[in-house]
C-alpha positions in Angstrom: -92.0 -149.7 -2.1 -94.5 -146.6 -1.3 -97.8 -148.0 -0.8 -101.4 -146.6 -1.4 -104.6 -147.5 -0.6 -107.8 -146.4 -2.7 -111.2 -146.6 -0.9 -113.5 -146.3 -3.7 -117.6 -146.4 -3.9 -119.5 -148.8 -5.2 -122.5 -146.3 -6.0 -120.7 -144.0 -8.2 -117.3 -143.0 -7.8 -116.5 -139.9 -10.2 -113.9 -141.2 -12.9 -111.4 -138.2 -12.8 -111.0 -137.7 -9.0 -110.1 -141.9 -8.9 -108.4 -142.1 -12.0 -105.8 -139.4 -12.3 -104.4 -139.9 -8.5 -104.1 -143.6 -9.4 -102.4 -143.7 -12.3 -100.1 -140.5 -11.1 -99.2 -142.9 -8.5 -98.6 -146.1 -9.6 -96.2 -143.9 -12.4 -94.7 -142.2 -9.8 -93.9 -146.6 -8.6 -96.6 -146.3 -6.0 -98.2 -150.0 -5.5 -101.9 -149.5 -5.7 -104.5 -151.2 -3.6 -108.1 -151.1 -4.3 -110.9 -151.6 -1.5 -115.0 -150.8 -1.3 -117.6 -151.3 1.0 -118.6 -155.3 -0.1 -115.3 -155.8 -2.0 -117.3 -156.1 -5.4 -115.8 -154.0 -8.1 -117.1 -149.9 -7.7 -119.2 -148.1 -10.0 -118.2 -145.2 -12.0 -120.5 -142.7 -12.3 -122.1 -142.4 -15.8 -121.2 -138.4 -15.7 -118.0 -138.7 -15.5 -117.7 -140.6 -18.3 -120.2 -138.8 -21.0 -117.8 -137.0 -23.7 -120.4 -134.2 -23.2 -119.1 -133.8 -19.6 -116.3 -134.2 -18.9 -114.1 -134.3 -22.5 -113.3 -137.1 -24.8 -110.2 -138.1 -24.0 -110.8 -137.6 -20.0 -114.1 -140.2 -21.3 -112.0 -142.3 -22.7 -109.1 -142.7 -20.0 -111.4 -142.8 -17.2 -113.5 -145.6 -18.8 -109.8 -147.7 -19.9 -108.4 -147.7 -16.2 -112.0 -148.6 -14.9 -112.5 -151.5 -17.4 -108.8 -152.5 -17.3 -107.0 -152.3 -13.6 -106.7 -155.4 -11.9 -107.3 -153.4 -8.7 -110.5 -151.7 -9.9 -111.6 -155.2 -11.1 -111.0 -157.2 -8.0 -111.0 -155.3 -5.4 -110.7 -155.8 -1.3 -113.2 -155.3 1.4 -112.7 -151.9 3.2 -113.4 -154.4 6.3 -110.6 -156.6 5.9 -107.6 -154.0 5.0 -105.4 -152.3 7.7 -104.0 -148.1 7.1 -101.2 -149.6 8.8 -100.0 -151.8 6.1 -99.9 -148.5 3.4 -98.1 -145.1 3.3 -101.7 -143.4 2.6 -105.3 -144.0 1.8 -106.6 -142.1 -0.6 -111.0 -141.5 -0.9 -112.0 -140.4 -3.9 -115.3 -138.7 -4.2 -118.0 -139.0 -6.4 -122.0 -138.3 -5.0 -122.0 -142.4 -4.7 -119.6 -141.8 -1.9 -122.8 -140.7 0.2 -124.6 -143.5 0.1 -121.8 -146.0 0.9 -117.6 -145.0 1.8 -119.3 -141.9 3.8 -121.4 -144.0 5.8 -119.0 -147.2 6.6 -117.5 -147.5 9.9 -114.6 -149.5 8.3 -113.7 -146.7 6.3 -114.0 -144.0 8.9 -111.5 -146.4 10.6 -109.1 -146.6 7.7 -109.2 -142.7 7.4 -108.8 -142.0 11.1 -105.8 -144.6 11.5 -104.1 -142.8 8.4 -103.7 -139.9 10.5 -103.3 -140.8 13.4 -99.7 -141.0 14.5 -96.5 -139.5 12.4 -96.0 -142.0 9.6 -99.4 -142.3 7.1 -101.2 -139.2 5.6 -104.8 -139.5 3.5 -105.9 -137.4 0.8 -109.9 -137.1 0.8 -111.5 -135.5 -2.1 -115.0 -134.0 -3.1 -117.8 -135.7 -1.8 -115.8 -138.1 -0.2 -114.7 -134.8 2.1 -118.1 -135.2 4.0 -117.0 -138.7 5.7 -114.9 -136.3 8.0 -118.2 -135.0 9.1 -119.0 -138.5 10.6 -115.2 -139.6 11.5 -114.6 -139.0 15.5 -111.2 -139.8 17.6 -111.5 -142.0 20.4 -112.6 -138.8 23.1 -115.3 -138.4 20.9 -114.6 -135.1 19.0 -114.5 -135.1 15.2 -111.4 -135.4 13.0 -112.0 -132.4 11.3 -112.5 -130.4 14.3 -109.9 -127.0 13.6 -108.8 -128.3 10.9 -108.1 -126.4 7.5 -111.0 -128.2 4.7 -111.5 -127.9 1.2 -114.1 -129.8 -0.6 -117.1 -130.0 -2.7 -118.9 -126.9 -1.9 -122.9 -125.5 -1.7 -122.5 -123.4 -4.6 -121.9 -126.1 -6.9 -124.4 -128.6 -5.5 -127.4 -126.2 -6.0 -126.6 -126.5 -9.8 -126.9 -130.3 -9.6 -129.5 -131.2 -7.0 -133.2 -129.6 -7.8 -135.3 -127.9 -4.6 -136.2 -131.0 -3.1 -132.4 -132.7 -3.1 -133.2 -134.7 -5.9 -130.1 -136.1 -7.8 -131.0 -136.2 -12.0 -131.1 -140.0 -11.5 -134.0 -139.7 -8.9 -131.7 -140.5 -6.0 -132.4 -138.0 -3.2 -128.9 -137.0 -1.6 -128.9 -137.0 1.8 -126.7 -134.4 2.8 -124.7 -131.4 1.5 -120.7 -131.9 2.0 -120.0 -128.5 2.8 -122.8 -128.3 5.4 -121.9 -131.6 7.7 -118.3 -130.6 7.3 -118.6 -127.2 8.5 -121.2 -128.3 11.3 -118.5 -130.7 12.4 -116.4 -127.8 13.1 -114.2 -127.9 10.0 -112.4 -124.3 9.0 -113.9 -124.7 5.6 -113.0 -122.8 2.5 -113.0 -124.3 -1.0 -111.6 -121.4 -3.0 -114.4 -120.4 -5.0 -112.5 -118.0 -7.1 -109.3 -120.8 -7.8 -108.8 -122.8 -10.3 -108.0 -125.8 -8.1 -108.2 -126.3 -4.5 -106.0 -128.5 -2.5 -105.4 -127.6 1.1 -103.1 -129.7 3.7 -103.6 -129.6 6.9 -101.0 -132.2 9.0 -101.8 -135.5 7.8 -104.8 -134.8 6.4 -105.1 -133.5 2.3 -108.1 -132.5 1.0 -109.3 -131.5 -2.8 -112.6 -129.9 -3.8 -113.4 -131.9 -7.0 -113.0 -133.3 -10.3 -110.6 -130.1 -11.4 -108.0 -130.6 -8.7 -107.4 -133.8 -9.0 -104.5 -133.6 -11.0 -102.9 -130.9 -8.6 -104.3 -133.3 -5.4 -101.9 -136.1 -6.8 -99.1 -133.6 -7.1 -99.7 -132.7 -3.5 -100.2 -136.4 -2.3 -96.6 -137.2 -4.2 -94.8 -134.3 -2.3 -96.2 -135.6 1.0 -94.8 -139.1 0.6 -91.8 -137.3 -0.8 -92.2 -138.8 -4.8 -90.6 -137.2 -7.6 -93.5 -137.6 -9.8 
């Protein structure tokens, strides 16, 4: 069986971008793993689930899979799970992802053994994108380096942050995705005037948010040849 590994955050994960690949994959049959940081259960963020958002009945799914799924409820710790033992490892996003997934070692690892090699493939979305700014192979160049990047972009961050990179909880985010990315030497372009971004590059998918989730799982299905 076709076997998937979610790294998820434990300080805010955003519902959609987790949700929708991992229920399109375990329908597809996919066997779904769930790992964070410490191994206690992540956070949504409160976003993603306010009807006002995001839509009722994205609301209402998002919050049933988070409350419900065995794997969402108890999951692993990032430090004691392997790439090699799954087909992929998929990082959602979700600003949380800055504060925790971004910043582990362990995960870095999980994402750069996923593509490394011929057989595993990760798909890396939003926020989440930015951990490719701090992932480097063993010569010490960055993942990302050359490679073709989609992901939460500048323009949309200056809606939510205020002057001072203040989150509206109070948290001050540390970085911009689309700045660390790029800085890494990423050949960025999140398709500003598309309704969804998705870009593959090798191994290595990419989606720029909450919006192309759906069409990221699509993409992540075809890669591990799925009929979904």
């Amino acid at each position: 069986m076709t076997s998937a590994l979610f790294v998820v955050s434990e300080d805010g994960y955003w519902g959609e971008e987790c949700i929708e690949p991992l229920t399109s994959l375990e329908d597809a049959g996919v066997d779904v793993t769930v790992a964070t940081p410490t191994g206690s259960p992540p956070v949504v963020d409160e976003r993603s689930v306010d009807p006002d958002t995001v839509g009722e009945e994205t609301a209402e799914e998002v919050l049933d899979v988070h409350e419900n799924h065995p794997g969402l409820n108890n999951p692993e710790r990032v430090a004691r799970v392997s790439a090699a033992d799954f087909d992929t490892v998929v990082f959602p996003g979700g600003h949380g992802t800055a504060w925790d997934v971004n910043q582990d070692r362990h995960a870095r690892q999980l994402l750069l053994d996923a593509v490394a090699g011929d057989e595993g493939t990760a798909l890396v979305v939003c926020h989440a994108v930015a951990i490719l700014a701090f992932t480097r192979e063993a010569d010490g160049s960055f993942l990302v380096e050359g490679r073709d990047i989609t992901g939460f972009p500048n323009a949309w961050e200056e809606d939510i942050v205020d002057e001072d990179d203040l989150m509206p909880d109070g948290r001050k985010l540390p970085y911009w995705v689309e700045d660390e990315v790029k800085a890494a030497g990423a050949n960025w372009d999140a398709e500003l005037d598309a309704d969804t971004s998705v870009t593959v590059d090798g191994d290595l998918i990419t989606a720029r948010g909450p919006g192309s989730s759906a069409a990221a799982a699509e993409t992540l299905l075809e890669e591990l040849d799925i009929d979904a």
